[in-house]
NUVO-703962 format. One record per residue (C-alpha): y, z, x negated. Coordinates in pm, whole numbers, padded with zeros to 5 digits, always signed. Layout:
BEGIN
YZX/...
This chain:
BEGIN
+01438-08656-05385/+01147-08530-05149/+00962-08668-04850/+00980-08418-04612/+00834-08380-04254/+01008-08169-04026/+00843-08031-03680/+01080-07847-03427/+00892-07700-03089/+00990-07670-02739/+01249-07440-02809/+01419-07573-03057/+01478-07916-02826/+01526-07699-02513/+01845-07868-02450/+02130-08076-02551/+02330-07846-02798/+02013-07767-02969/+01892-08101-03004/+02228-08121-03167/+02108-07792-03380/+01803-08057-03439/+01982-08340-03560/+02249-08100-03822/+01940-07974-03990/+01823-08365-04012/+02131-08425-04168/+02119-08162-04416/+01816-08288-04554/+01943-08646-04548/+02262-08583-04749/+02066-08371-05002/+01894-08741-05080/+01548-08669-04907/+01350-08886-04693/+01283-08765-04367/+01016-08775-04103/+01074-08493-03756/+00825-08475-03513/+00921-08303-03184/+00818-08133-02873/+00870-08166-02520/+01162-07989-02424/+01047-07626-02346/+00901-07613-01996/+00883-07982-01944/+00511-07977-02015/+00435-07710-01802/+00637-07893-01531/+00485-08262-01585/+00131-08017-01549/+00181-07873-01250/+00306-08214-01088/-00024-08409-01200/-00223-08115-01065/-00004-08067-00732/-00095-08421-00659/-00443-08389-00712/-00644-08117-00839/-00968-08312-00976/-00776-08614-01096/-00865-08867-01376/-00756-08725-01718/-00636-09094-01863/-00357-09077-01609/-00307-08730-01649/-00205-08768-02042/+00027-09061-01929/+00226-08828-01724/+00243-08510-01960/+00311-08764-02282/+00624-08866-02136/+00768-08532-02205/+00782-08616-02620/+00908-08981-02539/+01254-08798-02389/+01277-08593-02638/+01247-08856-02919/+01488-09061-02771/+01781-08799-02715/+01745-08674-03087/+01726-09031-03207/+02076-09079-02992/+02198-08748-03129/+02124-08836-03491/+02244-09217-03489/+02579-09021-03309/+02658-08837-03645/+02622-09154-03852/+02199-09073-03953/+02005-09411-03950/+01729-09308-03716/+01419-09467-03482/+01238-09284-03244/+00811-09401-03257/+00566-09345-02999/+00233-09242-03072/+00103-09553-02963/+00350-09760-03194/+00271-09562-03507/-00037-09568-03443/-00185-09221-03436/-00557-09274-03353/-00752-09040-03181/-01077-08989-03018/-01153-08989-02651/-01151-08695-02538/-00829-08664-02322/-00619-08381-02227/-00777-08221-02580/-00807-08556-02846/-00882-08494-03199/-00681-08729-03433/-00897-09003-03658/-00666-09172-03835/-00315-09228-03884/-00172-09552-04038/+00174-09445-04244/+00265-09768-04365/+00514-09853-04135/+00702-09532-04139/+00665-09537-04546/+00854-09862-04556/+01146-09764-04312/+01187-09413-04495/+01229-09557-04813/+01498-09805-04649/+01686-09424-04543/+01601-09416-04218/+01500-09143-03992/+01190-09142-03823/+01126-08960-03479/+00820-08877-03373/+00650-08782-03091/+00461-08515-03144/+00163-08432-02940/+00021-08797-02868/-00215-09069-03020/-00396-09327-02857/-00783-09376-02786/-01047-09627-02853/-00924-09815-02574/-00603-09836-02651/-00497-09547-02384/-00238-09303-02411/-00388-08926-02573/-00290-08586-02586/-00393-08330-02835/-00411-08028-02613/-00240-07683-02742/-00037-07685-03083/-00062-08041-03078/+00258-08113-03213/+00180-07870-03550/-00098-08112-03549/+00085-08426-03513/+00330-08328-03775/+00051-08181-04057/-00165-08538-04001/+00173-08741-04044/+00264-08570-04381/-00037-08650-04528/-00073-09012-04403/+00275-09037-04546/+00209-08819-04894/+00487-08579-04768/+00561-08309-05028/+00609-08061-04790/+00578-08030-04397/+00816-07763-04262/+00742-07646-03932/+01062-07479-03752/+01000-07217-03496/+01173-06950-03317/+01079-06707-03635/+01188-06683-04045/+00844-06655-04137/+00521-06516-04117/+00525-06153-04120/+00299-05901-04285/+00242-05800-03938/+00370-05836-03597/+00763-05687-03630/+00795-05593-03294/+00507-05345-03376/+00598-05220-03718/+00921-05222-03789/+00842-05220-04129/+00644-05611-04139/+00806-05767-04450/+00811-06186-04417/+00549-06312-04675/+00713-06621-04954/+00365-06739-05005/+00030-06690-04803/-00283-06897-04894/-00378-07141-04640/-00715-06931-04565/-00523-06620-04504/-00313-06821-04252/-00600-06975-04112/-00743-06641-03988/-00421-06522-03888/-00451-06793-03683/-00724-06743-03508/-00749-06379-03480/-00360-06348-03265/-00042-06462-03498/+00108-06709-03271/+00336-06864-03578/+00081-07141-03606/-00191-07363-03490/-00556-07295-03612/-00603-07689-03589/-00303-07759-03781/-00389-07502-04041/-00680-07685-04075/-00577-08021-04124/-00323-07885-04374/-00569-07682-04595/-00804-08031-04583/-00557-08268-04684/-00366-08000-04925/-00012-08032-04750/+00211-07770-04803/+00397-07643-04486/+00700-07421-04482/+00745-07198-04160/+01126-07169-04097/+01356-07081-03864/+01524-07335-03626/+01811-07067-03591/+01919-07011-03949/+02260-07250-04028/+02180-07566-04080/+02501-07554-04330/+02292-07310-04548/+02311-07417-04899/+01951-07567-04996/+01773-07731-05289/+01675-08021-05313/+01312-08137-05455/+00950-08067-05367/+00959-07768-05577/+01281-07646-05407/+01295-07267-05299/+01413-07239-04945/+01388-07020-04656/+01069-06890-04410/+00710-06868-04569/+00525-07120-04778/+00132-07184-04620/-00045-07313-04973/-00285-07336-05229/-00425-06978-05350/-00310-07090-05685/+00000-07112-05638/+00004-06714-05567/+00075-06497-05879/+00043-06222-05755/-00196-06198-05449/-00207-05906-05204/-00555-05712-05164/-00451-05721-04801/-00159-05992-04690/-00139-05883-04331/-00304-05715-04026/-00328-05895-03710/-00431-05813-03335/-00589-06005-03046/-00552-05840-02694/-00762-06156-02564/-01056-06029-02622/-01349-05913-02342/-01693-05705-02464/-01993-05835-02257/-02282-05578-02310/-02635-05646-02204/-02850-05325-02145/-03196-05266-02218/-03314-05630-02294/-03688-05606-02403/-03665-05625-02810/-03921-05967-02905/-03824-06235-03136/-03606-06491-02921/-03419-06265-02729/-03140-06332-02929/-03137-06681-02846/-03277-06677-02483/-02834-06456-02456/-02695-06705-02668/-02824-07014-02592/-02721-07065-02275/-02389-06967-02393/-02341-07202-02664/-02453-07465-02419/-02162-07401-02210/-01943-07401-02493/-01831-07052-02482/-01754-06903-02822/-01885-06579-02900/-01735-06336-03166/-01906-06004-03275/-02210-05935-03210/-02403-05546-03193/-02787-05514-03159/-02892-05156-03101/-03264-05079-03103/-03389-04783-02850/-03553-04538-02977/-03869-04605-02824/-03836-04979-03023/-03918-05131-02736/-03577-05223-02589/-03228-05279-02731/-02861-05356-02623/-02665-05633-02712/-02320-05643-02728/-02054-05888-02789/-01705-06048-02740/-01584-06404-02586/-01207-06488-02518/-01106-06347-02144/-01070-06647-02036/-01384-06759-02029/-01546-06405-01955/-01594-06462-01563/-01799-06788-01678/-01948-06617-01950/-02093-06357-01709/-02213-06636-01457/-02369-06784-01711/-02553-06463-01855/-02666-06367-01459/-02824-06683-01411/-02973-06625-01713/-03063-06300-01658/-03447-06332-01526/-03528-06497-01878/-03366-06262-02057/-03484-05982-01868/-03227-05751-01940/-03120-05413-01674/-02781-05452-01659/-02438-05614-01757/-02133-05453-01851/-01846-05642-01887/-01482-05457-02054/-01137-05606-02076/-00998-05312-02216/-01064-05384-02584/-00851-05517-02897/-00919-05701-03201/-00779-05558-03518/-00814-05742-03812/-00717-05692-04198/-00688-06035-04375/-00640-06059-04746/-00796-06284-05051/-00717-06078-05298/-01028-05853-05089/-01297-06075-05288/-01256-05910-05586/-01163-05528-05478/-01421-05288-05373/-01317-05025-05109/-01121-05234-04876/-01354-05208-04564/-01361-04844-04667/-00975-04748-04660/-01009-04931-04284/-01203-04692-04141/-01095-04413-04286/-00795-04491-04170/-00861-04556-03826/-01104-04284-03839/-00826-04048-03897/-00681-04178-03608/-00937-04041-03403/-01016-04411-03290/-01372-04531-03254/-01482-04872-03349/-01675-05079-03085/-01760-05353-03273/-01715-05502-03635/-01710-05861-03820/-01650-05943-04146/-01579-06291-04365/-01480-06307-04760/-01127-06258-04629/-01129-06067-04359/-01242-05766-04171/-01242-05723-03800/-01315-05422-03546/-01262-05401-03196/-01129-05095-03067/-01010-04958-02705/-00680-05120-02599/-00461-04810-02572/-00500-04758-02944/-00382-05110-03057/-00050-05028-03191/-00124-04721-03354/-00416-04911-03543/-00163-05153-03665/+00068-04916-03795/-00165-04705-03940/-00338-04991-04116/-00014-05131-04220/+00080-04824-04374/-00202-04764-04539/-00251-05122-04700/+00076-05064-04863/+00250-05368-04663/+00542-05157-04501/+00876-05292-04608/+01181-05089-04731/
């Protein structure tokens, strides 16, 4: 017998019949003798909706109130699986965040869990019943209703598995797996069994949408092994039972775990990416942090960074990237800044792509930064801009190339599937 948590998204509770999906694949687990914990989503498009109605009825409004209203999408959901699974003769509960509790900071619209006290779901799992949870939610200080901004629910369900020792958190989605690559790029992206929890993390952040950098986190801090499955497959499929059971999707775990590890587990892209470049900025010491600074001060993450020193050695230009979103603040930022730093100009290009290579079996082969830009070099594509981490090696590159960089890369990494 395991104790498993099982998250299903927006999509997977868009409606009736597939809550009903929801509730067969509770059951599955149930009658193979496992105790079971699901945290939800809102239906898909409920949160979106309950957004735009606390916006349409004011657009500065107090963000307390504003996490009461877009909470209540998890509560329906809760209930109506609850209803489903008590229907097909499952003991289950639904549980607020609030009633659980899931403790949070402050900060609303965006809260960062604290603590989570499993005791109470502990005791009514090991009495066989189902516990449904909304996902999403916590409360504050102050005893006020939370949300925990994007991916919330992956967060929700990562903190409850290890507040309740969980042997495994499987996250169901509207993919197997994580791929090699993105497979509706290269046809050829083979679904991974096992990738490390660092190798997921910066797939994560650098584009694959299969999961949450914050939940990634969490899990690779408290050591809880999550399973990314599909919410599609049968939920009649035969299964084993056990934390050690082999079942469908990817496993997100320990490096250890991983006989044989990949010099390179997967390339990944990000087209949300903007180059800011400032020209001819006088070269002293603290010019680099009269640009960043300010930035950092306005919480605006910057990525790479390129320093190129005239000729002359008197001035240089800087270069570097910041999500798109915040580009049109980044620049206002930078302008105002702009007598202090004393630079001529400022460039700003949407155009660009991150391409990144992501592998730990890279910290012990030589070569592997090499084969990337040979590759690409091949290509004919020139590289704007490059980072690098023990894992991972990034380079931004013109937009138009982005797919063939992918394929090429993935071809030449040896990850292309039969």
């Amino acid at each position: 017998m395991a104790r498993l948590v099982m998250k299903f998204g927006g999509t997977s509770v868009a409606d009736v019949e597939r809550i009903r999906n929801v509730a067969s694949h509770v059951k599955r687990e149930v009658d193979a003798g496992n105790e079971v914990a699901v945290v939800v989503s809102a239906m898909a498009g409920t949160t979106n909706q309950l957004v735009a109605w606390a916006r349409e009825t004011a657009s500065v409004h107090d963000a307390r109130e504003y996490d009461t209203v877009v909470a209540t999408g998890e509560q329906v959901t809760v209930g109506l699986l609850a209803i489903e699974l008590q229907r097909i003769g499952v003991s289950a509960r639904s549980w607020l965040g609030w009633q659980i509790p899931i403790r949070t900071d402050n900060a609303h619209g965006a809260a960062r869990i604290t603590d989570v006290n499993g005791g109470a779901l502990i005791e009514r799992l090991s009495q066989g019943q189902v516990a449904v949870i909304a996902g999403f939610q916590g409360l504050a200080p102050d005893n006020r209703i939370t949300t925990l901004g994007r991916g919330g629910s992956d967060t929700s369900a990562v903190a409850i598995a290890a507040a309740i020792k969980a042997d495994r958190c499987d996250i169901y989605t509207d993919v197997d797996g994580v791929y090699t690559t993105d497979p509706r790029i290269v046809a050829k992206a083979r679904k991974l069994d096992k990738i490390s929890y660092e190798e997921m993390l910066e797939m994560a952040s650098l584009g694959a949408k299969v999961l949450q950098t914050r939940s990634v986190e969490l899990a690779m801090v408290h050591r809880v092994r999550l399973q990314v499955r599909s919410s599609f497959e049968a939920p009649d499929a035969p299964q084993l039972s056990g934390p050690d059971a082999i079942v469908p999707g990817t496993l997100v775990c320990d490096e250890e775990e991983i006989v044989e590890q990949q010099v390179v587990s997967g390339i990944a892209y990000s087209k949300d990416e903007a180059k800011v470049t400032l020209v001819k900025v006088a070269d002293k010491p603290g010019v680099a942090a009269r640009v960043f600074g300010p930035l950092a001060d306005n919480s605006i993450n910057v990525d790479m960074i390129i320093q190129n020193v005239s000729e002359d050695g008197k001035s240089t230009d800087i270069t570097f990237t910041v999500p798109q979103a915040e580009l049109a603040r980044a620049e206002d930022v930078i302008r105002k800044a702009q007598p202090e730093i004393g630079c001529d100009e400022i460039r700003t290009d949407t155009n660009v792509v991150k391409v990144s290579i992501i592998g730990i079996g890279m910290r012990s082969h030589a070569g592997v930064a090499k084969t990337m830009f040979e590759t690409l070099a091949s290509k004919g594509i020139n590289i704007l801009a490059i980072t690098t981490s023990e894992i991972k090696v990034s380079v931004l590159i013109a937009s138009e190339y982005s797919e063939l960089a992918v394929r090429a890369l993935h071809t030449a990494y040896g990850l292309d599937g039969q």
